[in-house]
PyMOL Python script that loads the backbone (N, CA, C, O; Angstrom):
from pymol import cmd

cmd.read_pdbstr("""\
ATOM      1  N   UNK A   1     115.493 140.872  92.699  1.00  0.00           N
ATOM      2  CA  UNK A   1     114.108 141.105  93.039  1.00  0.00           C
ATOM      3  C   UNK A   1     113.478 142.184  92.157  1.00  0.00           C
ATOM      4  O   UNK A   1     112.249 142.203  92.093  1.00  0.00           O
ATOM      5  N   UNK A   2     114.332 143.268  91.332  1.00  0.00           N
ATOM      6  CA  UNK A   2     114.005 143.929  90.507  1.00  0.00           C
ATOM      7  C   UNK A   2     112.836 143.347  89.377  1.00  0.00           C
ATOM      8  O   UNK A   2     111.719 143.767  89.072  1.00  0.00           O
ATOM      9  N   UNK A   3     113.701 142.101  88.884  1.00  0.00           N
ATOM     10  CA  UNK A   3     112.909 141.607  87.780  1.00  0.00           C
ATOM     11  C   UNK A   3     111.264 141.000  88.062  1.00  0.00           C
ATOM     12  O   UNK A   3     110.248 141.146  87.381  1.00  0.00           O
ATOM     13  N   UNK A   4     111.499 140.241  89.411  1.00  0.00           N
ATOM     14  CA  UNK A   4     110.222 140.134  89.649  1.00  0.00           C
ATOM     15  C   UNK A   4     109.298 141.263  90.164  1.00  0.00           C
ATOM     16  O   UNK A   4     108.177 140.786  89.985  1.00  0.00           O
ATOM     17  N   UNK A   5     109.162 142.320  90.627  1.00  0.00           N
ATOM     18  CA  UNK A   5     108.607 143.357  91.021  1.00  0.00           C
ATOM     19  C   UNK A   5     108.017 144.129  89.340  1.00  0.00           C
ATOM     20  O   UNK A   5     106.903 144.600  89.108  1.00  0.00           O
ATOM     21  N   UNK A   6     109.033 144.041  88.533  1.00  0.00           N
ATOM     22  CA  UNK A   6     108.933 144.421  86.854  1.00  0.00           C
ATOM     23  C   UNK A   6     107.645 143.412  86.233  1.00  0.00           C
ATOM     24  O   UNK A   6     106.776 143.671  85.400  1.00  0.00           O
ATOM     25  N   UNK A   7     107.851 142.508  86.800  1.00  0.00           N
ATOM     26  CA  UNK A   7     107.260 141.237  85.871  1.00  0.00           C
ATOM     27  C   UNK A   7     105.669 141.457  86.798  1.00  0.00           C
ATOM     28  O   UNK A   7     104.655 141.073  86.213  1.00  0.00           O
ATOM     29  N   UNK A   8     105.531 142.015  88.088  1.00  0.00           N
ATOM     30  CA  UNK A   8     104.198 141.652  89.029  1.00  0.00           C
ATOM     31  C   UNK A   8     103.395 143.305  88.585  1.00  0.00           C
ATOM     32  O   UNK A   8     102.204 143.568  88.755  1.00  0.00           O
ATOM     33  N   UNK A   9     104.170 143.983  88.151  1.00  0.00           N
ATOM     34  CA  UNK A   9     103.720 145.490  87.924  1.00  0.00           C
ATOM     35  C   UNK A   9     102.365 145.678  86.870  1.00  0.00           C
ATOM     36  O   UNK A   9     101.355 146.323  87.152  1.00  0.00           O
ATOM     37  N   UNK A  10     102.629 144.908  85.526  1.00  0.00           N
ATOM     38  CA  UNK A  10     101.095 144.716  84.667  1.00  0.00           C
ATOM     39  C   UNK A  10     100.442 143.857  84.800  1.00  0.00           C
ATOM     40  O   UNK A  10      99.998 143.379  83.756  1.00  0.00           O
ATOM     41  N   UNK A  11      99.967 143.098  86.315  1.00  0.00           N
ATOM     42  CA  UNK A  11      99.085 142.285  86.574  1.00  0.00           C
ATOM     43  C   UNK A  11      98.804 142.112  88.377  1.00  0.00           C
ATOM     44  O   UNK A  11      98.344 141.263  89.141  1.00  0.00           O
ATOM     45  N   UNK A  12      99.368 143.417  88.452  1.00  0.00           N
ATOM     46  CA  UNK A  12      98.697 143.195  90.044  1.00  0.00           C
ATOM     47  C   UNK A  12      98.330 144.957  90.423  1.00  0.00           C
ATOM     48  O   UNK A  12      98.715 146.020  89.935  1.00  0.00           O
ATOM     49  N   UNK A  13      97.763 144.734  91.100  1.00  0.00           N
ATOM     50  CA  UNK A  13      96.704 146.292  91.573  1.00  0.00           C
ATOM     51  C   UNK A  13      97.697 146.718  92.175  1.00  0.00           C
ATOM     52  O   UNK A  13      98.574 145.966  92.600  1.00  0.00           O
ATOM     53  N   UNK A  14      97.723 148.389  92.347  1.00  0.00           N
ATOM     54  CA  UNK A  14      98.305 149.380  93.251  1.00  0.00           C
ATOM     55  C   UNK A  14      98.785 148.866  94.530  1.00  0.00           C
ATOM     56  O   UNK A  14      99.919 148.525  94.866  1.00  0.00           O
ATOM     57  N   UNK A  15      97.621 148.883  95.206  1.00  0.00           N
ATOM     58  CA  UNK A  15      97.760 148.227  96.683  1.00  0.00           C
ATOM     59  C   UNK A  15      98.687 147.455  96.943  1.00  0.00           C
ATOM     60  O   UNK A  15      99.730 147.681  97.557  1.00  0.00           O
ATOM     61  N   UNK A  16      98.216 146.274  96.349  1.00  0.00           N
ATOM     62  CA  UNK A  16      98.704 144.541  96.381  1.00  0.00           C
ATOM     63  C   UNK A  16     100.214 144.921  95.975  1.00  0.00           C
ATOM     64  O   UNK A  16     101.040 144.464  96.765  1.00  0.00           O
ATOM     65  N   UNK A  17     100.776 145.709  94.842  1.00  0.00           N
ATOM     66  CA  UNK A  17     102.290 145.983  94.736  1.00  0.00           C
ATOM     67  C   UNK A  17     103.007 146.680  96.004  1.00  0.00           C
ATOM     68  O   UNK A  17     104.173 146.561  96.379  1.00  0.00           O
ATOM     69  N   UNK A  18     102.043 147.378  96.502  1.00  0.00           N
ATOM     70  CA  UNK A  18     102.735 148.410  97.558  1.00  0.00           C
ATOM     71  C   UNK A  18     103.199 147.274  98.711  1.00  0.00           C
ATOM     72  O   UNK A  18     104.281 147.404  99.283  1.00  0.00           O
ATOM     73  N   UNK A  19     102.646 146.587  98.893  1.00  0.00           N
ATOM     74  CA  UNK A  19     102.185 145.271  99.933  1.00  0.00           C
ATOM     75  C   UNK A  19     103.219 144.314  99.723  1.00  0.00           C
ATOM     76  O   UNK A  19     103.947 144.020 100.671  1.00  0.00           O
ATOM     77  N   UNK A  20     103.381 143.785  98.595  1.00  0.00           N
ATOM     78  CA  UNK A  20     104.498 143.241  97.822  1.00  0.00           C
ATOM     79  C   UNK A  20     105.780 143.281  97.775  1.00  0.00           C
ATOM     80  O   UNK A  20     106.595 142.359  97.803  1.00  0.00           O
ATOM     81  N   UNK A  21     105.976 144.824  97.673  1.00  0.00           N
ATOM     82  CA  UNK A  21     107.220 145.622  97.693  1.00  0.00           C
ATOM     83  C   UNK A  21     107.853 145.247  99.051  1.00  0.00           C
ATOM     84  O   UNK A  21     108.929 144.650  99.109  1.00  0.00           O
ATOM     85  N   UNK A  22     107.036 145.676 100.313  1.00  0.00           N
ATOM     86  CA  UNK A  22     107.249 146.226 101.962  1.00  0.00           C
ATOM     87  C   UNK A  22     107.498 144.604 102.122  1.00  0.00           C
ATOM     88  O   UNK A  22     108.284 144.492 103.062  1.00  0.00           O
ATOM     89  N   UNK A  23     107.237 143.575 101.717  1.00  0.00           N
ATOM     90  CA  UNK A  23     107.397 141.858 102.457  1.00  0.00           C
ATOM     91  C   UNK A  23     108.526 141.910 101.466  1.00  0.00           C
ATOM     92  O   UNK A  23     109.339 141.151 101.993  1.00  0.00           O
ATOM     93  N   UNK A  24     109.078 142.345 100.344  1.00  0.00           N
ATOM     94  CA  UNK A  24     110.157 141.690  99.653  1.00  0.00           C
ATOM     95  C   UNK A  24     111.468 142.401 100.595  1.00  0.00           C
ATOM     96  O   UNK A  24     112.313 141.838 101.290  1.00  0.00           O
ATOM     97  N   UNK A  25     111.257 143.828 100.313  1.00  0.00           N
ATOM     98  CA  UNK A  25     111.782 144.688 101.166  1.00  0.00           C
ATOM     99  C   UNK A  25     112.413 143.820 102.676  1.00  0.00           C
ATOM    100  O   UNK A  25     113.622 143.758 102.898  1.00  0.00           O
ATOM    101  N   UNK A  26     111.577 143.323 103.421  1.00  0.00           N
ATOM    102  CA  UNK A  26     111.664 142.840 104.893  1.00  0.00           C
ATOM    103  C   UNK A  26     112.668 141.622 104.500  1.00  0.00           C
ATOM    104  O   UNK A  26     113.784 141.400 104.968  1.00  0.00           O
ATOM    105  N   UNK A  27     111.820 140.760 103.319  1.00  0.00           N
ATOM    106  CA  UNK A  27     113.041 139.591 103.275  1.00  0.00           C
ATOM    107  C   UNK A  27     114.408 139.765 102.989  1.00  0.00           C
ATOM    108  O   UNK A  27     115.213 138.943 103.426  1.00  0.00           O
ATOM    109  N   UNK A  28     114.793 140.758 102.290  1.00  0.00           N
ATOM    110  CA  UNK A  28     115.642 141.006 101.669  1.00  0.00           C
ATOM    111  C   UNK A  28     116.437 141.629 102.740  1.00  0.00           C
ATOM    112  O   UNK A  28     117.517 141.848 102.192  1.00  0.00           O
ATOM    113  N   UNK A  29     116.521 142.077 104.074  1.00  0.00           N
ATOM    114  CA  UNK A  29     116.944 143.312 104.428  1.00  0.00           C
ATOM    115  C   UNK A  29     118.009 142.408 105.062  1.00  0.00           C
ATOM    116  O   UNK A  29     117.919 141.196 105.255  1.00  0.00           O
ATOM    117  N   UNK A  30     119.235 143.383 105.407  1.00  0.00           N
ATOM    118  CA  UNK A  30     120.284 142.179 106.054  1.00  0.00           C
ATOM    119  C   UNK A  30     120.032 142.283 107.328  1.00  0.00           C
ATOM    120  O   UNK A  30     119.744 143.210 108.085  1.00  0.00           O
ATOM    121  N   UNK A  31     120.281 140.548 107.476  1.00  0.00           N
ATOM    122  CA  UNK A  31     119.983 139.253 108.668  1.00  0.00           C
ATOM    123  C   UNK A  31     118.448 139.211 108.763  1.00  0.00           C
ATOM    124  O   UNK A  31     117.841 139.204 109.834  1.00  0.00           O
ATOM    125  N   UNK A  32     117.862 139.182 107.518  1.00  0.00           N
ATOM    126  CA  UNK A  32     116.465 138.747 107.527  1.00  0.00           C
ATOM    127  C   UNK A  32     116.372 137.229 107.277  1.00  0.00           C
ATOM    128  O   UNK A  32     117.226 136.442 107.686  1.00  0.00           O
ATOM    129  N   UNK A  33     115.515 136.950 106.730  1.00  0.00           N
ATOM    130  CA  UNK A  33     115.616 135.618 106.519  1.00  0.00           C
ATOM    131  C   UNK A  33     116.320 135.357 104.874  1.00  0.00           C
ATOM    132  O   UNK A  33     117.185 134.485 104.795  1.00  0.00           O
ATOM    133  N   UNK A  34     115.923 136.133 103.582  1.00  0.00           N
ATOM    134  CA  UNK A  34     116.446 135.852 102.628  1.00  0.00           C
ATOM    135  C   UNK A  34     118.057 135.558 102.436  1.00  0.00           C
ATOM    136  O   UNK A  34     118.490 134.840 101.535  1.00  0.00           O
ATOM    137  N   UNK A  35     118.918 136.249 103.463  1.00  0.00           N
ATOM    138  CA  UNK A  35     119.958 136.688 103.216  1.00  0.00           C
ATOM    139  C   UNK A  35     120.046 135.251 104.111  1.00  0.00           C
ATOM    140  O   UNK A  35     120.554 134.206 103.704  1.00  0.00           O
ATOM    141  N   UNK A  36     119.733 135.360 104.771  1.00  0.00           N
ATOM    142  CA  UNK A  36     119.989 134.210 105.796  1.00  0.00           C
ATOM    143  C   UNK A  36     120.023 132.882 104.934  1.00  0.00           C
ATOM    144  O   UNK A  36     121.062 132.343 104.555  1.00  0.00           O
ATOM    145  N   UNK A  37     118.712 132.422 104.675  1.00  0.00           N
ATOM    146  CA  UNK A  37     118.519 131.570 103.444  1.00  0.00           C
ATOM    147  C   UNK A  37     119.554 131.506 102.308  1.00  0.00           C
ATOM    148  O   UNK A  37     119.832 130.365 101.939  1.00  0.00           O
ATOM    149  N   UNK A  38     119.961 132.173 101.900  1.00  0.00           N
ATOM    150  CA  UNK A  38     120.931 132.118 100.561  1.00  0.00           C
ATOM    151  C   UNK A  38     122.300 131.425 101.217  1.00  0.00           C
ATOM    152  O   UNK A  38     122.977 130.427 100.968  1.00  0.00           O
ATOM    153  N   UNK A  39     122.326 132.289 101.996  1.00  0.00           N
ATOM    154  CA  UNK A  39     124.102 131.559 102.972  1.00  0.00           C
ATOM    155  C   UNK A  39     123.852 130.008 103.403  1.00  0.00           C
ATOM    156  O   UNK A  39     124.630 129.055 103.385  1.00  0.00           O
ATOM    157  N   UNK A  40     122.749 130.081 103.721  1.00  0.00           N
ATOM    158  CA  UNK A  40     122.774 128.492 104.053  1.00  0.00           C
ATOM    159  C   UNK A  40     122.700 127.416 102.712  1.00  0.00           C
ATOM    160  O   UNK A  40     123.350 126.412 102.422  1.00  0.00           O
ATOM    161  N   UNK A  41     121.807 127.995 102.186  1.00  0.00           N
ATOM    162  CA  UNK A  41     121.998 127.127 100.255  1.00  0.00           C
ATOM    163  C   UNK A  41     123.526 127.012 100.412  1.00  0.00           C
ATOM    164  O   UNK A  41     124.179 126.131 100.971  1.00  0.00           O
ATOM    165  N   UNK A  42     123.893 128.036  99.828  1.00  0.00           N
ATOM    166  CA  UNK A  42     125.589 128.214  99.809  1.00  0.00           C
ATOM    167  C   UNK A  42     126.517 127.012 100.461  1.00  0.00           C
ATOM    168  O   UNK A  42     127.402 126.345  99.926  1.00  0.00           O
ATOM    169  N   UNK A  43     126.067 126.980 101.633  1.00  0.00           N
ATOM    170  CA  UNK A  43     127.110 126.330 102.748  1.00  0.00           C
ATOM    171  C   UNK A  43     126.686 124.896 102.217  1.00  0.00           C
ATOM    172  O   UNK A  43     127.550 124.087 101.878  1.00  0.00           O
ATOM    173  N   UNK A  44     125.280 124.592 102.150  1.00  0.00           N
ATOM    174  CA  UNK A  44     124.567 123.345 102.223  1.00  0.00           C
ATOM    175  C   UNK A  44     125.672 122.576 100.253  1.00  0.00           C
ATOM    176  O   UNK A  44     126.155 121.454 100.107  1.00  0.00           O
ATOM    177  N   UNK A  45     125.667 123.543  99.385  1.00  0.00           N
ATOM    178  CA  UNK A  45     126.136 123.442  98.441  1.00  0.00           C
ATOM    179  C   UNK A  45     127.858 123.027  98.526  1.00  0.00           C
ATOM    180  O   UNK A  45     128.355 122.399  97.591  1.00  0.00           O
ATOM    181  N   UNK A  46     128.417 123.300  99.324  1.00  0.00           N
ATOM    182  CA  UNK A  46     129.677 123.295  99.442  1.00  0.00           C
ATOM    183  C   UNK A  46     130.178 122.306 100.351  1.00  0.00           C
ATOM    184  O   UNK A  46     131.354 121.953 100.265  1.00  0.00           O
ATOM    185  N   UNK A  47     129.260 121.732 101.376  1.00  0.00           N
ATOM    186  CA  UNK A  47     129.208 120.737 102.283  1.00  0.00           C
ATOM    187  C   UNK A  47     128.681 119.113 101.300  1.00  0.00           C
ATOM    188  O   UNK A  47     129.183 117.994 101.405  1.00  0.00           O
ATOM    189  N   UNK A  48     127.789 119.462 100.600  1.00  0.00           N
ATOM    190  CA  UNK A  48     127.622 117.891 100.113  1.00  0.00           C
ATOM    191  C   UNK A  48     127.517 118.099  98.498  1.00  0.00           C
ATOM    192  O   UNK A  48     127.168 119.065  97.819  1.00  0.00           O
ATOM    193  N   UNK A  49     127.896 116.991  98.220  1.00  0.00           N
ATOM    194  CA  UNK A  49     128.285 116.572  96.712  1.00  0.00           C
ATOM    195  C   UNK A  49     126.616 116.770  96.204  1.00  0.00           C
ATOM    196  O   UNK A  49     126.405 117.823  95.602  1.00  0.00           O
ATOM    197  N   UNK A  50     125.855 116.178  96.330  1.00  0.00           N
ATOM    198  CA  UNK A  50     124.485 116.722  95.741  1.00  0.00           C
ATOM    199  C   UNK A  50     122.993 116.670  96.871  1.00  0.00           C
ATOM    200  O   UNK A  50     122.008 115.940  96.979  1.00  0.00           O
ATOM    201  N   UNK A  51     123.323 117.425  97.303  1.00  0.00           N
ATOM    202  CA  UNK A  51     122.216 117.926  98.540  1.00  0.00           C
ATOM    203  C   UNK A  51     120.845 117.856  97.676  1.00  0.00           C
ATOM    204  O   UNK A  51     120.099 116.938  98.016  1.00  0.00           O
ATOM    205  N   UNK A  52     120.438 118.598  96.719  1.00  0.00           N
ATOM    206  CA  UNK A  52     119.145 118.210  95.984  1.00  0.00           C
ATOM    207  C   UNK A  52     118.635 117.241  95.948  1.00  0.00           C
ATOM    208  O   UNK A  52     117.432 117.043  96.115  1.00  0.00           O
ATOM    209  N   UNK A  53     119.578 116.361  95.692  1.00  0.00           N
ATOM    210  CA  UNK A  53     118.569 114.873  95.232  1.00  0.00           C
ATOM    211  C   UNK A  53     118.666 113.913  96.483  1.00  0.00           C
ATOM    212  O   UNK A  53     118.037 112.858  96.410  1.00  0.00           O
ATOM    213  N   UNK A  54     119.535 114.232  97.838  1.00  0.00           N
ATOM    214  CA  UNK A  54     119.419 113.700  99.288  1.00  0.00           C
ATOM    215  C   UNK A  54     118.178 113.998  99.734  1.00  0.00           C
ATOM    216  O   UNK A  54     117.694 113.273 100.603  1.00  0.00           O
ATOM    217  N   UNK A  55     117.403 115.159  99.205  1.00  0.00           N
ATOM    218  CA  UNK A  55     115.988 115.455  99.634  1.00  0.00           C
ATOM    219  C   UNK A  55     115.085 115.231  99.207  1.00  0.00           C
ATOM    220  O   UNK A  55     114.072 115.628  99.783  1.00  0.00           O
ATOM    221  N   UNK A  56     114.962 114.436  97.904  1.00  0.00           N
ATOM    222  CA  UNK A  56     114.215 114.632  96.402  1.00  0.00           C
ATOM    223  C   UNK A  56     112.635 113.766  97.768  1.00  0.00           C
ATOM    224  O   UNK A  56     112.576 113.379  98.936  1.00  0.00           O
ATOM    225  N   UNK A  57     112.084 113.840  97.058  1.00  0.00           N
ATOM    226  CA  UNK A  57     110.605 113.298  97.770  1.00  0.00           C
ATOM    227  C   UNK A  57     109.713 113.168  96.056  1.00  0.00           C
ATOM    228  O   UNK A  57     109.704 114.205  95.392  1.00  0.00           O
ATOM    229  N   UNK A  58     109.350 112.505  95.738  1.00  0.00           N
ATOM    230  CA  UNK A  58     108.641 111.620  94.612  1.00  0.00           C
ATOM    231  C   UNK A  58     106.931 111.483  95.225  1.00  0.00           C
ATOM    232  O   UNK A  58     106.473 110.853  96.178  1.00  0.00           O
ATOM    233  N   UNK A  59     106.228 112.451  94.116  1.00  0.00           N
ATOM    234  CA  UNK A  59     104.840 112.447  94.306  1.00  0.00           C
ATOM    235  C   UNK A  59     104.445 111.362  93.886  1.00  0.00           C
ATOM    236  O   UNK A  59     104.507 111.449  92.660  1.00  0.00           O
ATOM    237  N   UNK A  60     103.919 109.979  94.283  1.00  0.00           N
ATOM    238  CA  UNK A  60     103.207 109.222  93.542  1.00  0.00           C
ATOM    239  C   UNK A  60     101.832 109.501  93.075  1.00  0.00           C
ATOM    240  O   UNK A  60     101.118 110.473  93.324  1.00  0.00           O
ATOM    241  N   UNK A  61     101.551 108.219  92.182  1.00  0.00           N
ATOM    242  CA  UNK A  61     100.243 108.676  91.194  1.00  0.00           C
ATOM    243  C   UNK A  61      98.985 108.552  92.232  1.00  0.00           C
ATOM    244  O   UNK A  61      97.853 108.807  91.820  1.00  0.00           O
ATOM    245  N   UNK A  62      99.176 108.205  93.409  1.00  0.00           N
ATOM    246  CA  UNK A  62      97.884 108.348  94.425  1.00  0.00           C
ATOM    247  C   UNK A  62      98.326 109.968  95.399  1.00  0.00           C
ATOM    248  O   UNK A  62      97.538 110.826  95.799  1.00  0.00           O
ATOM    249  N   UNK A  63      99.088 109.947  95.472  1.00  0.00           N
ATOM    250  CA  UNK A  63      98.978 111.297  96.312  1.00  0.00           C
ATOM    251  C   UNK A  63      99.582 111.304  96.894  1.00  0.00           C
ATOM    252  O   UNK A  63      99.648 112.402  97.446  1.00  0.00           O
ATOM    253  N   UNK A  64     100.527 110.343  97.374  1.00  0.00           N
ATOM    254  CA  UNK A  64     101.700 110.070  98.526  1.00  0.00           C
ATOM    255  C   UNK A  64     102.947 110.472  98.519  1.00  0.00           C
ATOM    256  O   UNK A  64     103.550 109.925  97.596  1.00  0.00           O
ATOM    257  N   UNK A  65     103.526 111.093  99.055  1.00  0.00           N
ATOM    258  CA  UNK A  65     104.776 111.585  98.694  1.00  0.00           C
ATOM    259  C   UNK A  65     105.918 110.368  99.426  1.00  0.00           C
ATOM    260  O   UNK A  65     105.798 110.129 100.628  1.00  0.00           O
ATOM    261  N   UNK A  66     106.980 109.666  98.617  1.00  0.00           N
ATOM    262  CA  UNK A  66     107.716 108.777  99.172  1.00  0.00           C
ATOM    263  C   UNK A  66     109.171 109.412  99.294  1.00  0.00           C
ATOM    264  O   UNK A  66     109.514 110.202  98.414  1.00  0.00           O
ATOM    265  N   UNK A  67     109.658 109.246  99.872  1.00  0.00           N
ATOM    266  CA  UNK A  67     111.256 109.426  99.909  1.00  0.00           C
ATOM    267  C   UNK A  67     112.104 108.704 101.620  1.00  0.00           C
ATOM    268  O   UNK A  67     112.097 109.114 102.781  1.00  0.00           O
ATOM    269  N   UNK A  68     112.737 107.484 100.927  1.00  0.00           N
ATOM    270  CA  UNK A  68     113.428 106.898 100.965  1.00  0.00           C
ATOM    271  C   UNK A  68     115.046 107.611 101.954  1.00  0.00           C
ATOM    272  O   UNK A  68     116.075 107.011 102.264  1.00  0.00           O
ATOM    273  N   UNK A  69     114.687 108.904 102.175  1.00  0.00           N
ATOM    274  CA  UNK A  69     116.200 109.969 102.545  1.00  0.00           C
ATOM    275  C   UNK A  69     117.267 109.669 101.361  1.00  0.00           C
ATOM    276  O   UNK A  69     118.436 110.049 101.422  1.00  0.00           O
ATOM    277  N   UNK A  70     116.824 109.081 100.485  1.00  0.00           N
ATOM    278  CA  UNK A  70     118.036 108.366  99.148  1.00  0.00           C
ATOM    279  C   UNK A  70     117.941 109.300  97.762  1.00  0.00           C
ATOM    280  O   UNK A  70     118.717 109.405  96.811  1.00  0.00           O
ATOM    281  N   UNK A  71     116.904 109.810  97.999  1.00  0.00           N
ATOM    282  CA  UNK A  71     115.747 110.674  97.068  1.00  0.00           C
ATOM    283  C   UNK A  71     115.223 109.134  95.876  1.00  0.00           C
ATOM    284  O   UNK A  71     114.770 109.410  94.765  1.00  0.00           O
ATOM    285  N   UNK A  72     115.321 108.139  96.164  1.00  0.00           N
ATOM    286  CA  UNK A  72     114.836 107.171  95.285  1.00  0.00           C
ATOM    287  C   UNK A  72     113.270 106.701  95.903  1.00  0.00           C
ATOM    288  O   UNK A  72     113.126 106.554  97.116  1.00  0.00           O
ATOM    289  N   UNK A  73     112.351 106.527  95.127  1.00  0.00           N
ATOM    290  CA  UNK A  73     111.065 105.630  95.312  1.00  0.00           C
ATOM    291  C   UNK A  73     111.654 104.679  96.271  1.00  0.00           C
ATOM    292  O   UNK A  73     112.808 104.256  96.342  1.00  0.00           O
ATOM    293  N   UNK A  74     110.444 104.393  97.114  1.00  0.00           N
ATOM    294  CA  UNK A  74     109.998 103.525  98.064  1.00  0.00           C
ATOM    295  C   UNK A  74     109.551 102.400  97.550  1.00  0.00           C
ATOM    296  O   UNK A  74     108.411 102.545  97.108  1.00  0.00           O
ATOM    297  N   UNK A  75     110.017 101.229  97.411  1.00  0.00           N
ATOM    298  CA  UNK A  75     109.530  99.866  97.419  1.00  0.00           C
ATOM    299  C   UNK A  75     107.843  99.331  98.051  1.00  0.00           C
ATOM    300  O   UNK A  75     107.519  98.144  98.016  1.00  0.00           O
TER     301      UNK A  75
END
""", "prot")
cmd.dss("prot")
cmd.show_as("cartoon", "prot")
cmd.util.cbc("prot")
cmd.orient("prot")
């Protein structure tokens, strides 16, 4: 989170960093949600052969999002 806080520093106001900081801070803190979140990636990673593309959802060219639970286009 270092790097992004580095990277938000020459394009965001005083305030808005201070603000920034205190919500990264909260996610980050242990048994918040970040920490929480990462363990479950983790587990979700180690439980199935390719979990990414079981979820994939495909924007079509009208606006519809399709997914099949296959991550393949909808017929």
């Amino acid at each position: 989170m270092a790097d992004y806080i580095r990277a938000l520093e020459p394009v965001t106001e005083p305030a808005q960093l201070v603000r920034t900081k205190a919500i990264i801070q909260q996610f980050t803190a242990p048994n918040a949600l970040g920490p929480r979140l990462h363990q479950y990636l983790l587990d979700r990673r180690e439980a199935e052969d390719n979990w990414g593309k079981s979820k994939l959802k495909i924007l079509q060219s009208d606006g519809k999002v399709s997914d099949n639970g296959q991550g393949q286009l909808n017929d």
